[in-house]
C-alpha positions in Angstrom: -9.0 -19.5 -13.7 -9.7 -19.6 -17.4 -10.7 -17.9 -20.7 -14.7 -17.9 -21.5 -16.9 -17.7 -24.4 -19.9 -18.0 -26.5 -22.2 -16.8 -29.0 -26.3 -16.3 -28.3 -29.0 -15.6 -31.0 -31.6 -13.9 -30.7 -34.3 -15.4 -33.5 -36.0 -18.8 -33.0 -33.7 -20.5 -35.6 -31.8 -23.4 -35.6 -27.6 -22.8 -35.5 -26.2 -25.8 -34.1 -23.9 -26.0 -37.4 -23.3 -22.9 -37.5 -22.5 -22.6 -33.8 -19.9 -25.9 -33.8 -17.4 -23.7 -36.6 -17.9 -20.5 -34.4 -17.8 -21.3 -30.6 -14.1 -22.8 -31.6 -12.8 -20.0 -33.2 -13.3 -18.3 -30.2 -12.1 -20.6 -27.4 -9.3 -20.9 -29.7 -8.0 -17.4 -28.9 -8.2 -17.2 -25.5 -6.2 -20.6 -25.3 -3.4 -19.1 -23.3 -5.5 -17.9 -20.5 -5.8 -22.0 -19.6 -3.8 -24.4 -21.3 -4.8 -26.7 -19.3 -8.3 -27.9 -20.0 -11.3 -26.8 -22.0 -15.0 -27.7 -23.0 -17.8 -26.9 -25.2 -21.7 -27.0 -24.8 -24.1 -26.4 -27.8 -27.7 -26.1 -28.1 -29.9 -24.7 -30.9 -29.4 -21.2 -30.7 -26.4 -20.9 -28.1 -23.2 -22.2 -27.3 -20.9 -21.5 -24.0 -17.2 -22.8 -24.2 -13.8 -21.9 -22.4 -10.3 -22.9 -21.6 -8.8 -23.6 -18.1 -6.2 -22.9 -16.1 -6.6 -25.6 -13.7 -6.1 -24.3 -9.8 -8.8 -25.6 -7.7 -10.2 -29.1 -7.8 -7.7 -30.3 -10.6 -9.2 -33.7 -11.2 -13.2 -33.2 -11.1 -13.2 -29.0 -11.9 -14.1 -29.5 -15.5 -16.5 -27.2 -17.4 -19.3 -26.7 -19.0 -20.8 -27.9 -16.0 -24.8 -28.9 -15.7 -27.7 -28.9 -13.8 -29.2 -32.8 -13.0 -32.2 -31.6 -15.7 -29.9 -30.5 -18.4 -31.7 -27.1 -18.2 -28.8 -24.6 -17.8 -24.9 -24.5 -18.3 -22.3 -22.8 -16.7 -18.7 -21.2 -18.3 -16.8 -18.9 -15.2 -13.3 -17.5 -15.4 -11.8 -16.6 -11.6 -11.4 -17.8 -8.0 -14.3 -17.6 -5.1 -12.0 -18.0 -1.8 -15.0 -18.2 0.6 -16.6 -20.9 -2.0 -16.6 -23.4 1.3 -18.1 -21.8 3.0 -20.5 -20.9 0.5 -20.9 -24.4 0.2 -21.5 -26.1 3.6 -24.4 -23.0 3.9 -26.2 -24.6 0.6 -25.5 -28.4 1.7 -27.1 -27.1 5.0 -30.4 -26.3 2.5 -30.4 -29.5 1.0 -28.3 -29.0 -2.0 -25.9 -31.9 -2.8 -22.4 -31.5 -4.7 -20.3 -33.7 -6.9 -17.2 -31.8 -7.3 -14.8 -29.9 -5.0 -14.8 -26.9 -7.4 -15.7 -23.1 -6.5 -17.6 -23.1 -10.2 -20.4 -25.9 -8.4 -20.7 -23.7 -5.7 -21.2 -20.2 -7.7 -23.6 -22.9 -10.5 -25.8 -24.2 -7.5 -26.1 -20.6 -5.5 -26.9 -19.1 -8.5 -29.8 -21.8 -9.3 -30.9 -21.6 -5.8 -30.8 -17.7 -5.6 -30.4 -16.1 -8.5 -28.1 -13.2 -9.4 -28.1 -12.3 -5.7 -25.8 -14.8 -4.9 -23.3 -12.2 -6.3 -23.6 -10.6 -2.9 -21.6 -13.4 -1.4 -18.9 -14.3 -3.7 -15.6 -13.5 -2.0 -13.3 -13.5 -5.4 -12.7 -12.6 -8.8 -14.9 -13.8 -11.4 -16.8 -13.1 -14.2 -19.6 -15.7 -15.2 -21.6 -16.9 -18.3 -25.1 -18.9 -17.6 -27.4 -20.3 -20.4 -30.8 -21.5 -19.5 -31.7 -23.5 -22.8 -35.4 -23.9 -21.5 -35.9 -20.2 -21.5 -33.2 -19.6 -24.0 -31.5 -16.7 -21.2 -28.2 -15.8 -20.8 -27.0 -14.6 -17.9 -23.5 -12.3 -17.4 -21.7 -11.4 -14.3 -18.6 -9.7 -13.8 -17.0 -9.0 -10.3 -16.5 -5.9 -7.9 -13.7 -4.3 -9.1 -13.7 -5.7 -12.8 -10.4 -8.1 -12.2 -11.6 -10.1 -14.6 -12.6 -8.7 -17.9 -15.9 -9.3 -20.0 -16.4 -8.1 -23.3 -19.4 -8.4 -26.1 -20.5 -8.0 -29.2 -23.9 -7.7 -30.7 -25.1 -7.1 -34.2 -29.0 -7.6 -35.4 -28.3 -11.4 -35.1 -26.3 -12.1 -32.2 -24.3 -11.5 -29.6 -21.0 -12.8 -28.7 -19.0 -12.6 -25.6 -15.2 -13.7 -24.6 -12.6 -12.7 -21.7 -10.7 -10.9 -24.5 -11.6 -8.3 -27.2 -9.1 -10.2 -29.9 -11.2 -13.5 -29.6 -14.2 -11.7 -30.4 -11.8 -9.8 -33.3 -11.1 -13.3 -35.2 -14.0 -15.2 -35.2 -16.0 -12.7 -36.9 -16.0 -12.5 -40.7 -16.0 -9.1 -41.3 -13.5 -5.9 -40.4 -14.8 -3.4 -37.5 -14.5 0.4 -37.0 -12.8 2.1 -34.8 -14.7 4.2 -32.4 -12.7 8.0 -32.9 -13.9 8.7 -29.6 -12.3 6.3 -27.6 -9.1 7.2 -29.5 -9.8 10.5 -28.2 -10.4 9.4 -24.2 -7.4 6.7 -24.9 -4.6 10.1 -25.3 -6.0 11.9 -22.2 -5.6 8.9 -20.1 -3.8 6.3 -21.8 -6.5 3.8 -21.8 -9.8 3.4 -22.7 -11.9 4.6 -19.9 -15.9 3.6 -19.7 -17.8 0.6 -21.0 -16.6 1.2 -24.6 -13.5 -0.4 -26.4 -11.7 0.9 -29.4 -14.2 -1.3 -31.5 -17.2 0.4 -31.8 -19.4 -2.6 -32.0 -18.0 -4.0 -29.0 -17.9 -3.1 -25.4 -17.8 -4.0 -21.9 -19.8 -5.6 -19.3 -19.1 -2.7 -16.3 -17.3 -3.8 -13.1 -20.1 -5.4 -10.2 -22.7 -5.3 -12.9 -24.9 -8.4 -14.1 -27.5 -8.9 -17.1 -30.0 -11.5 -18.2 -30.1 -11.5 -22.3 -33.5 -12.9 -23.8 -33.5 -10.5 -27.1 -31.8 -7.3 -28.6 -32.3 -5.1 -25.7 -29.5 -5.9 -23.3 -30.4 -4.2 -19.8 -27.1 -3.6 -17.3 -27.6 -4.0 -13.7 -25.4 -2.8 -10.9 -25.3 -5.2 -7.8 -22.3 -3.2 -6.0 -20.8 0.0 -5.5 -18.3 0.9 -3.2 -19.5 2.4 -0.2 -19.2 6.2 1.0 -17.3 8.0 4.2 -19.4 6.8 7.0 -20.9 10.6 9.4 -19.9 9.0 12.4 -15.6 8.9 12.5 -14.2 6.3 14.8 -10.8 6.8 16.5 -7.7 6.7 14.3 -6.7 3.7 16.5 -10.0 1.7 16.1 -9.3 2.2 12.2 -5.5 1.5 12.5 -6.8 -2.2 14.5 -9.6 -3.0 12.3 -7.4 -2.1 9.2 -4.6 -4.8 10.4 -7.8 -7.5 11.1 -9.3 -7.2 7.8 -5.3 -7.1 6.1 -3.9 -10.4 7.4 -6.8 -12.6 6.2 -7.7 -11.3 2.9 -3.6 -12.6 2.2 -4.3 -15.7 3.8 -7.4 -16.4 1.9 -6.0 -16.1 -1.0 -3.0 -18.0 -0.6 -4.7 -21.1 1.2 -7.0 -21.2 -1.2 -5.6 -22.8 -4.4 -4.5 -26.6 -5.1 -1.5 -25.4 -6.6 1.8 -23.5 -5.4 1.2 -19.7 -4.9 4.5 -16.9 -5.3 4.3 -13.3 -5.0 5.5 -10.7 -7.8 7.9 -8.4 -5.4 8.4 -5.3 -6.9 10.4 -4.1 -3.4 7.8 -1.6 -2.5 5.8 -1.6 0.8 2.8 -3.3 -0.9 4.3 -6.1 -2.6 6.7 -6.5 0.7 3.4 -6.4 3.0 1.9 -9.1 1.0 4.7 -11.5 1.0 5.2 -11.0 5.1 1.6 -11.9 5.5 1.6 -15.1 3.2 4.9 -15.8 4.4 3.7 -16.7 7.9 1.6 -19.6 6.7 4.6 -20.9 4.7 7.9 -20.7 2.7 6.7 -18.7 -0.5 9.0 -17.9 -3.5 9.0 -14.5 -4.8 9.8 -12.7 -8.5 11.6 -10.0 -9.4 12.0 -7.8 -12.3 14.6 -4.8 -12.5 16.0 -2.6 -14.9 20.0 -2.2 -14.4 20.0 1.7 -14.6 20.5 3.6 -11.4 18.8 3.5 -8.2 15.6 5.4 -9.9 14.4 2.5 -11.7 16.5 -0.6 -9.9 14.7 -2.1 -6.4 16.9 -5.2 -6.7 18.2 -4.6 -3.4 14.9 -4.2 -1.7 13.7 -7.3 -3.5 16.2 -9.5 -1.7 16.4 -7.3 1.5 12.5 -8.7 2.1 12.6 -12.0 0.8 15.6 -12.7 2.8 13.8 -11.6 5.9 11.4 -14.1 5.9 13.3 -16.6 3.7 11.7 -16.5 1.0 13.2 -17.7 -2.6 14.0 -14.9 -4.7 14.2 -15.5 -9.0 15.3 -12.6 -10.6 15.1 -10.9 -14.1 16.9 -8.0 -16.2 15.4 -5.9 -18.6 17.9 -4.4 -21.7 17.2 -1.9 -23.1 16.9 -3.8 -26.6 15.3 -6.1 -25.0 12.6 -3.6 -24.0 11.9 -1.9 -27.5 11.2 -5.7 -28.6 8.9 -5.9 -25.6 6.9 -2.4 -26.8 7.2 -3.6 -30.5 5.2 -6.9 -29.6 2.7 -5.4 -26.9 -0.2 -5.4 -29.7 -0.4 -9.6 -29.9 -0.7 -9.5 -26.0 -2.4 -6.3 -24.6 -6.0 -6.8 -27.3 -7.2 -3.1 -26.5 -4.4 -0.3 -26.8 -3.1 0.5 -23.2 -0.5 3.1 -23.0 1.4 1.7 -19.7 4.7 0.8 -20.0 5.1 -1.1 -16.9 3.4 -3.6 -19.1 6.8 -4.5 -20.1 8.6 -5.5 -16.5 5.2 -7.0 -15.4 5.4 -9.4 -19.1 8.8 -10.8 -17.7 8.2 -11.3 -14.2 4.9 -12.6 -14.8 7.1 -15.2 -17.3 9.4 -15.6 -14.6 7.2 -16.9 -12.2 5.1 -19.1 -14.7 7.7 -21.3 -15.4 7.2 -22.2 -11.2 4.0 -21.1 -10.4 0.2 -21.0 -11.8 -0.5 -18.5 -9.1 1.1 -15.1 -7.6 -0.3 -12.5 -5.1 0.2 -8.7 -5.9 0.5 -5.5 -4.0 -1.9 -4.0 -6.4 -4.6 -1.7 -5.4 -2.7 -0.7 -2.3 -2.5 2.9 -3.3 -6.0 3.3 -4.9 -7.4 2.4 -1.4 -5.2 3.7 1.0 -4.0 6.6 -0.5 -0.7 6.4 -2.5 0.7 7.4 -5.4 1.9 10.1 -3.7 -1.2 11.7 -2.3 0.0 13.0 0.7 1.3 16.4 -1.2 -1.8 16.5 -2.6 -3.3 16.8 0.9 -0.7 19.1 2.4 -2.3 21.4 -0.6 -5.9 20.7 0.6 -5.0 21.9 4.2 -3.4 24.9 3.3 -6.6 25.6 1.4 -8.6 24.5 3.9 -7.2 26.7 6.4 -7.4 29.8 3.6 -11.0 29.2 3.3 -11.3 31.6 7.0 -12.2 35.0 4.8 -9.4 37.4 6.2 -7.1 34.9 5.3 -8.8 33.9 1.9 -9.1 37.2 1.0 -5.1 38.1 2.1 -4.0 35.3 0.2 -5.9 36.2 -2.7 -4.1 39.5 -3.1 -0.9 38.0 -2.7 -1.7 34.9 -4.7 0.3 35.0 -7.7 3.5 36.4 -5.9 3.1 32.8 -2.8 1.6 30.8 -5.2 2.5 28.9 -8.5 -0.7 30.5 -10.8 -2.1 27.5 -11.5 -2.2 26.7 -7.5 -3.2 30.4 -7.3 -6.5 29.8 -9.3 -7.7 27.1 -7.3 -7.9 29.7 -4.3 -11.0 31.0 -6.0 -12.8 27.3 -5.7 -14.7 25.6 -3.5 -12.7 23.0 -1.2 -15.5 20.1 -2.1 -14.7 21.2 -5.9 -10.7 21.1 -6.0 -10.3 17.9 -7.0 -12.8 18.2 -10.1 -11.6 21.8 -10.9 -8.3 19.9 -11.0 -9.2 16.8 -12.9 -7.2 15.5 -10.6 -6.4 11.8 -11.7 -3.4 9.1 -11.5 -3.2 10.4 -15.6 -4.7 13.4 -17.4 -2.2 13.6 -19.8 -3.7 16.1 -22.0 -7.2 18.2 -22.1 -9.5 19.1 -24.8 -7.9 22.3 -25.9 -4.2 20.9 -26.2 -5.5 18.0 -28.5 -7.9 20.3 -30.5 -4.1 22.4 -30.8 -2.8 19.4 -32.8 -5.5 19.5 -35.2 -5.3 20.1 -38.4 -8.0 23.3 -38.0 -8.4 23.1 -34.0 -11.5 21.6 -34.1 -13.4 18.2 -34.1 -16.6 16.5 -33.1 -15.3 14.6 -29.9 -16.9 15.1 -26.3 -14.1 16.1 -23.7 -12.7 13.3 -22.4 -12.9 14.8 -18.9 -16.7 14.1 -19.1 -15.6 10.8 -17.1 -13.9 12.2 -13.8 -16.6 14.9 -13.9 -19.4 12.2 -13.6 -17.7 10.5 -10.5 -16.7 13.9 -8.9 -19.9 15.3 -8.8 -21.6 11.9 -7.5 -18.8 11.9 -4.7 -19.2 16.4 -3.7 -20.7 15.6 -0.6 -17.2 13.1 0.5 -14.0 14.7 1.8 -11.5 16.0 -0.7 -9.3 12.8 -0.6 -11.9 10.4 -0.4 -13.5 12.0 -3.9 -10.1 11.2 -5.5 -9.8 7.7 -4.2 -13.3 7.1 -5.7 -12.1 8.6 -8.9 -9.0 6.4 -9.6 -10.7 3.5 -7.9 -13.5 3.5 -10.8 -11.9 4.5 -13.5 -7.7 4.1 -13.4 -7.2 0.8 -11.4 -10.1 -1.1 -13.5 -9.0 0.6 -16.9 -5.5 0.6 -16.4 -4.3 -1.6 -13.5 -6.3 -4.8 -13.9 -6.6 -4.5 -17.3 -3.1 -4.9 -17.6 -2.7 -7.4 -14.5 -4.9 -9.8 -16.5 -4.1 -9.6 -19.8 -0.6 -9.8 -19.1 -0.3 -12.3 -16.6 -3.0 -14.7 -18.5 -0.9 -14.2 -21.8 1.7 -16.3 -19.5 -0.4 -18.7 -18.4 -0.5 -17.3 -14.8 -3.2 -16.0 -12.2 -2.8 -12.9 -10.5 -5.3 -12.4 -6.9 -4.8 -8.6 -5.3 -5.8 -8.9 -1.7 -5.7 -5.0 -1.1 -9.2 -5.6 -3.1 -10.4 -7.9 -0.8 -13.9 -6.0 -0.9 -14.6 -6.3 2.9 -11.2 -4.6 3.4 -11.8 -2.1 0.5 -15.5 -1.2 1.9 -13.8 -0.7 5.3 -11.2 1.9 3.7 -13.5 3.5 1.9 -16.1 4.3 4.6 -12.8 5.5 6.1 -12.2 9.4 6.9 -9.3 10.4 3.8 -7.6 12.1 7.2 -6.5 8.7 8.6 -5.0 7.5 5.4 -2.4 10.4 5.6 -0.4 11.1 8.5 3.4 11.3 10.2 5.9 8.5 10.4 8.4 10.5 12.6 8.4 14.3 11.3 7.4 12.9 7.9 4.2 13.3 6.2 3.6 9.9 4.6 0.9 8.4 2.3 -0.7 4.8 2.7 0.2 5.7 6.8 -2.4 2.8 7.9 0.0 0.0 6.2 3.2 1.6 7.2 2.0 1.6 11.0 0.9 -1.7 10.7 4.3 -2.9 8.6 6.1 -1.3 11.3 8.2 -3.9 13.1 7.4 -6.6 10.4 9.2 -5.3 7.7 12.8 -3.8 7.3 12.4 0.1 8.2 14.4 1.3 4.9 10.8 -0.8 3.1 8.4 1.2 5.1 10.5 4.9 5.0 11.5 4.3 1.2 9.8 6.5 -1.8 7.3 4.5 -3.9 8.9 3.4 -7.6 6.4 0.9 -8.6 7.4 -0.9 -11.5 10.0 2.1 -12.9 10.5 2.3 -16.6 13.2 4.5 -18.1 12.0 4.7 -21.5 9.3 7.2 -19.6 12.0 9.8 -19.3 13.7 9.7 -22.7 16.4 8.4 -20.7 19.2 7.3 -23.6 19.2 8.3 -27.1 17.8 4.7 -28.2 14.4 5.3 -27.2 14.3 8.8 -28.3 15.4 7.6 -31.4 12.3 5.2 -31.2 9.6 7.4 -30.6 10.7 10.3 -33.2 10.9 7.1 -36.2 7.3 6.0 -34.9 6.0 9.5 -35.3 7.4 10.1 -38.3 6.4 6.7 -40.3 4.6 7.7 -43.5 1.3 6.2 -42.7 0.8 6.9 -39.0 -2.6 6.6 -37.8 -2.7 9.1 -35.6 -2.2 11.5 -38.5 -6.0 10.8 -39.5 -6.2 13.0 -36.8 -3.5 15.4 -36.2 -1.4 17.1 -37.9 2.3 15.6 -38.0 3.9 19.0 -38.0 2.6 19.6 -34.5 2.9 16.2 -33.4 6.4 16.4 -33.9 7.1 19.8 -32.3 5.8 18.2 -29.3 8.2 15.7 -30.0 11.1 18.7 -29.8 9.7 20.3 -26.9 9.9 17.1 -25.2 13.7 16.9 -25.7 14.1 20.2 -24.1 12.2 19.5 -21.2 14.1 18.7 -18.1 16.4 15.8 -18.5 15.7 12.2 -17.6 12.6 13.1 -15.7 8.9 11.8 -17.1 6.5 14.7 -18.0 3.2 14.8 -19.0 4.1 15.3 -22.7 6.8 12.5 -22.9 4.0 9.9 -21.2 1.3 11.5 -24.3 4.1 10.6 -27.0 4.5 6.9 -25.6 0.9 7.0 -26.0 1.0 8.0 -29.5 3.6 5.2 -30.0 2.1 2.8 -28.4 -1.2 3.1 -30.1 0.7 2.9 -33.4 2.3 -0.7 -32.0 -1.2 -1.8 -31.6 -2.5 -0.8 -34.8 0.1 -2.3 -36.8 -0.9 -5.5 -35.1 -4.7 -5.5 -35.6 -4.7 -3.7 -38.8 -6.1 -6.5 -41.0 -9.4 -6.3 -38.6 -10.1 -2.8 -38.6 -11.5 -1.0 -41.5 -9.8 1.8 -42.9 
């Protein structure tokens, strides 16, 4: 695991000295993602460098790495858990090794077979290769996008780096901010897409791959993931295969490190399933994070109830509220593209936590974008109703006595199709406002920005044909976990020096889900309609049954619901600071009767408009940090 980066030009001049002052610059920044180790490799018009965080192969893993001919150059940043096997298959060809690294083995399949060695990387990755013969660079980022890969390009070069704020520094000139990913950031609280706040720099896509020879940078996509399969097998065939597939993408990643390996455990199902499975290879220590407020955002108890079920260490840590509004205040040196999550917080000191033990952790995270959480089963309870409404007697019944059964907004949907409720609902883990609320804060209701719900819309309509549940897995697999989840899983837990691996994205266990019915991912645990029912079924006798029956928190955070007059106090002084960025924008009068209306909303309970304030906030944080970058 490490930080990677370089700098590639295009014209047929010679930059070597140019190159030495620039390719440090950049490592430079990325410094925390592997304190551990780091390398350089520089050739006329290139150079490839990065830092390491030294997990596999700690003696002999070094990069740059090289072919025998000197011809190309590898810089990679992840973990490949089937890399031995990998290997024996290309030793089996005739290809000979001289380290015990997974970078060798992606190097030499990628030499052997080009970018369609992709195909059968089990891992997390994302990969730089320069062919100095050729002058080609090649870029690879993995499945889901758990590792991040950003660029920049101007009418000389292009630069690339793990983070946004390496690329930031080592160039000598301020950047503008794109408005229109300020817009998208408000509705969803981060940036979705392959843009970034910087117009000038953006985003190699998740499962995507390009070979760079000259200005025109070509994309590829090498995987998607899958649709519903016609043919439905039984619900216990799935419930079977589901617990084959879940016990060794744990194991995998667990065995497959030369350092210790802990688990962050929040005290939900996920996080307690993971630690279970990797607990029956060995003793594993576990972290904890908790806020000290009530039984709403405190799963201490939880915490210890599983790791004292399988004897596992527990380390804990308190969050104050001061300590908290410190947190939020610094977020900007550590999060380098705004992100609007507050969990951010908790996840910073548990992640610290564990570093000061561990170089590795396993996660619970994307449990509920693939098996249907975040609290999807009254979602589908809604969708059967209206499924069972689409029968015209009864459609036509229940609209005449819609608005009196029905809330109206509930009411409306009657009207459309049952393929089209999702996208008529821009149905998302966080829509937190739409086009005509933001153009309301305006100073004259109008601006030049596409709706931001041009994103869900695009996935929507290339999933119509997949069941209802199934569309929205697709939507917050593609656009919330990579944008939101990961992004924060990796830039926080690399600003402590710490990998995080997510076996629920195992992608053999994700395509299974997905080619999955959205029926079997919903069903009854007693006379209760429960989300995420495959893992609870197979959790059942493994884990204590207050873990399994227990109502998702995931990572709570009180400052969500105004909860205490310290943070509201916070959020009205950031709004109301003389030279607010958002007010090139909006118009502070309205921004701050939002900010009222929000007080008078119901008490200590996290609304939509609360979460778009933090957003607000949180933007402002970010901007105050990277001020001196941006132009103005």
């Amino acid at each position: 695991m490490c930080g990677i980066s370089g700098v590639f030009y295009f014209k047929e001049t010679r930059q070597k000295e140019t190159l030495k002052n620039l390719l440090p610059k950049l490592t430079n920044r990325i410094h925390h993602r592997g304190p551990d180790d780091q390398g350089h490799a520089f050739f006329d018009r290139a150079a490839i460098g990065m830092k390491r965080l030294s997990i596999i192969d700690l003696k002999s893993g070094q990069q740059p790495l090289w072919d025998d001919q000197k011809q190309y150059a590898i810089v990679y940043n992840g973990e490949i858990y089937n890399y031995k096997a990998i290997k024996r298959k290309l030793e089996n060809q005739g290809i000979k090794f001289q380290t015990s690294s997974d970078t060798e083995v992606v190097f030499k399949g990628f030499l052997k077979k080009g970018p369609s060695i992709l195909d059968e990387l089990e891992g997390m990755f994302a990969i730089a290769i320069y062919n100095s013969k050729d002058h080609e660079l090649f870029l690879a980022r993995d499945r889901f996008g758990k590792k991040p890969l950003y660029y920049y390009q101007d009418s000389e070069k292009l630069i690339f780096s793990s983070e946004v704020d390496s690329i930031l520094k080592s160039i000598d000139k301020k950047l503008d901010i794109d408005g229109q990913s300020y817009w998208d950031f408000l509705t969803y609280r981060y940036i979705p897409g392959e843009q970034t706040i910087f117009k000038s720099i953006k985003k190699i896509p998740p499962a995507h791959f390009t070979f760079i020879k000259n200005q025109n940078i070509e994309i590829k996509k090498y995987w998607s993931i899958p649709k519903q399969e016609k043919d439905s097998p039984k619900r216990s065939i799935v419930q079977k295969n589901f617990g084959q597939l879940f016990g060794p993408a744990v194991t995998k990643r667990f065995v497959s490190s030369d350092v210790e390996v802990g688990v962050v455990l929040s005290g939900g199902l996920d996080s307690c399933a993971v630690l279970h499975e990797a607990s029956k290879v060995k003793p594993i220590k576990s972290y904890h994070v908790f806020f000290d407020v009530g039984e709403n955002y405190n799963e201490l108890k939880y915490a210890q109830m599983m790791a004292q079920s399988v004897n596992s260490e527990l380390k804990t840590v308190e969050i104050s509220e001061s300590q908290f509004i410190d947190e939020v205040e610094g977020l900007g040196k550590i999060i380098d593209e705004p992100l609007s999550d507050l969990s951010t917080i908790p996840f910073k000191k548990v992640c610290d936590l564990a570093s000061q033990e561990v170089k590795v952790v396993l996660s619970g995270e994307g449990s509920d974008e693939i098996l249907a959480g975040y609290g999807l089963h009254h979602f589908y309870k809604m969708v059967k109703v209206f499924e069972m409404l689409q029968h015209p007697l009864l459609k036509k019944l229940a609209l005449s006595a819609g608005k009196t059964f029905f809330p109206k907004k509930n009411w409306d949907y009657l009207k459309v199709p049952l393929n089209s409720l999702a996208k008529e609902m821009n149905y998302n883990i966080t829509f937190q406002m739409d086009q005509k609320n933001k153009l309301g804060l305006t100073p004259h209701g109008q601006n030049e920005f596409k709706d931001s719900v041009r994103f869900l819309e695009e996935i929507y309509k290339e999933h119509k044909d997949q069941d209802v549940l199934n569309q929205v897995l697709h939507v917050i697999s593609r656009d919330w976990l990579i944008e939101d989840v990961l992004m924060k899983s990796d830039k926080i837990s690399m600003s402590s020096s710490l990998e995080v691996r997510c076996p629920f994205l195992d992608h053999q266990l994700a395509e299974f889900l997905f080619k999955t019915p959205g029926k079997y991912k919903i069903g009854f645990q007693g006379k209760k309609l429960e989300s995420k029912i495959l893992l609870r079924r197979y959790c059942k006798g493994k884990l204590p049954h207050e873990i399994i029956t227990r109502k998702k928190l995931g990572f709570p955070v009180p400052a969500y619901a105004f909860i205490g007059q310290y943070y509201k106090d916070y959020v009205f002084d950031k709004l109301n600071q003389q030279k607010a960025f958002y007010k090139n924008y909006f118009d502070s009068k309205k921004v701050l009767n939002l900010f009222d209306q929000a007080l008078k909303e119901s008490k200590n309970e996290e609304t939509k408009l609360k979460h778009f304030l933090w957003t607000l906030v949180n933007f402002e944080n970010w901007f105050e940090v990277k001020k001196d970058n941006i132009t103005l």
